[in-house]
N, C-alpha and C positions, 0 to 999 in steps of 0.2 A: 515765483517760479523756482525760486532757489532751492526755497523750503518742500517746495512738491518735489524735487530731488533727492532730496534727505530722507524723505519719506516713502520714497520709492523705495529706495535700497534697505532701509528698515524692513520697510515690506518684503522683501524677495529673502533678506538672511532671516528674519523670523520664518518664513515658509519653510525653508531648506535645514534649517536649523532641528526640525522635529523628525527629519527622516536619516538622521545618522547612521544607528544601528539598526535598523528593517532591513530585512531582505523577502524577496517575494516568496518563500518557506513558509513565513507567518513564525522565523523563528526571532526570537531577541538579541539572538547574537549571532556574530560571525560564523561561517564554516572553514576552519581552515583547510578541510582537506580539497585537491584539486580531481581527485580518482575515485573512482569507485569500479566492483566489481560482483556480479550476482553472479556468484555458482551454482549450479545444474542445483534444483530441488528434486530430488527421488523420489516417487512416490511408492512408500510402506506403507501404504492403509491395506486395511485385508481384502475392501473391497477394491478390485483396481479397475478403473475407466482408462484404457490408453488415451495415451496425452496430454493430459491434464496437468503433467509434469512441467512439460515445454512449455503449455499455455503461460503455466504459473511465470516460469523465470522470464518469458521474454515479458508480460504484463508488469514485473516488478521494474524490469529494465530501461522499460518504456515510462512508467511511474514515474521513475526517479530523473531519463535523461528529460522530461519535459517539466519537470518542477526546479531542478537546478540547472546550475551550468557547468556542472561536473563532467567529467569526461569518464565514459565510460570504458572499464581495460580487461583484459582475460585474466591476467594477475599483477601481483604488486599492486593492488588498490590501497588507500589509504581507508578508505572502508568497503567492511567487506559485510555480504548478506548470502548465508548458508543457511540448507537446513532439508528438512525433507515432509512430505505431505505424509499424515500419520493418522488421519480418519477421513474417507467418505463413505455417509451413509446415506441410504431412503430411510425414512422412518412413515409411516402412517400418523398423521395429526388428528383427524374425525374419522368418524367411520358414520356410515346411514346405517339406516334402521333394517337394508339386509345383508349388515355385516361386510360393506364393501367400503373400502377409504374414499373418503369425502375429498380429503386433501393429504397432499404427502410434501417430506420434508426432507430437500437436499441438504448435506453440513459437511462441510469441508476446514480439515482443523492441523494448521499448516507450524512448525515447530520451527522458530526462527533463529539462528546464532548471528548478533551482528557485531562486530569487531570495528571499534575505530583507532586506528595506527594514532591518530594525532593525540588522542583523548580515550584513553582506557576506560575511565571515568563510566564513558557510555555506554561501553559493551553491556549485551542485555543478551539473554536467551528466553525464550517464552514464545505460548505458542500462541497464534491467532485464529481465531473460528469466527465463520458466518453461516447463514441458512438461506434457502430459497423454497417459500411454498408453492406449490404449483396442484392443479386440479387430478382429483384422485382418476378419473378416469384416463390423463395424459401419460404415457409413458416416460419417462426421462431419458427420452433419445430426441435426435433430430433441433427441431430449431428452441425446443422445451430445453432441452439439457442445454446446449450453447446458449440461451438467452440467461438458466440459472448457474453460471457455472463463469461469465462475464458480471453477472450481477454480485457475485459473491466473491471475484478475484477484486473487483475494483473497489470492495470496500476492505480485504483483508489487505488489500497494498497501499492504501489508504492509509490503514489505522498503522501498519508498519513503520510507511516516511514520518506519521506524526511521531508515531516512539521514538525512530532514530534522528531525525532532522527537526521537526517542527517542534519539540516537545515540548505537545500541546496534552 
């Protein structure tokens, strides 16, 4: 009985022992900042969709308060995510045989400045882009535009957390 003891507690600090430095990010190391803060992204693209500005920042913000435990602030973050949307386009992808688009192509190409107070180190500026194909004869309004316009925010704020946080 002694020895099943012994080997209990083996067992449990082997187990605990592997989970030092994880954090639920998927990053390696610590974060030490305890704030963050996304300021308004503008949207400069030539073509402009009202709102898609808003969408963006409260999606990034939401991103980030449900992946960390960061507190979210209006200023003084310790890290900060600026920047402004600087392309959305339709592009025609096929076309049929009477000259009418088969399928078209939303893109949206977002210019990111992230600043981190603790770790300069990380600062990065660069821009993120995605696409959403949708059927040539659908318009890009209505539940077509919100369904590509959600699909293409959740993976450019995606790929953003992993540059700034996961860097994965």
């Amino acid at each position: 009985m002694k020895h099943l003891k012994y080997l209990l507690i083996l067992l449990i600090a082997t187990t605990f022992s592997g989970c030092g430095f994880y954090n639920f990010t998927g990053s390696t190391g610590q974060i030490d900042a305890k704030t963050f803060q996304v300021n308004f992204f503008h949207n400069n693209a030539d073509l402009i969709e009202p709102g898609i500005d808003r969408d963006f920042t409260l999606t990034l913000q939401d991103l980030i308060q449900n992946q960390t435990n960061l507190n979210l602030v209006s200023n003084g973050g310790d890290l900060i995510y600026e920047g402004e949307i600087v392309d959305y386009r339709i592009t025609p992808m096929t076309a049929t045989a009477d000259q009418q688009a088969a399928q078209n192509r939303l893109t949206i190409r977002i210019n990111v400045r992230f600043t981190n107070k603790k770790k300069e180190t990380d600062d990065f500026e660069k821009p993120f882009e995605f696409y959403y194909d949708f059927e040539g004869r659908d318009l890009p309004t209505g539940s077509t535009l919100n369904t590509a316009i959600k699909t293409i925010y959740e993976r450019i704020t995606q790929d953003i957390f992993n540059e700034s946080l996961a860097k994965w």
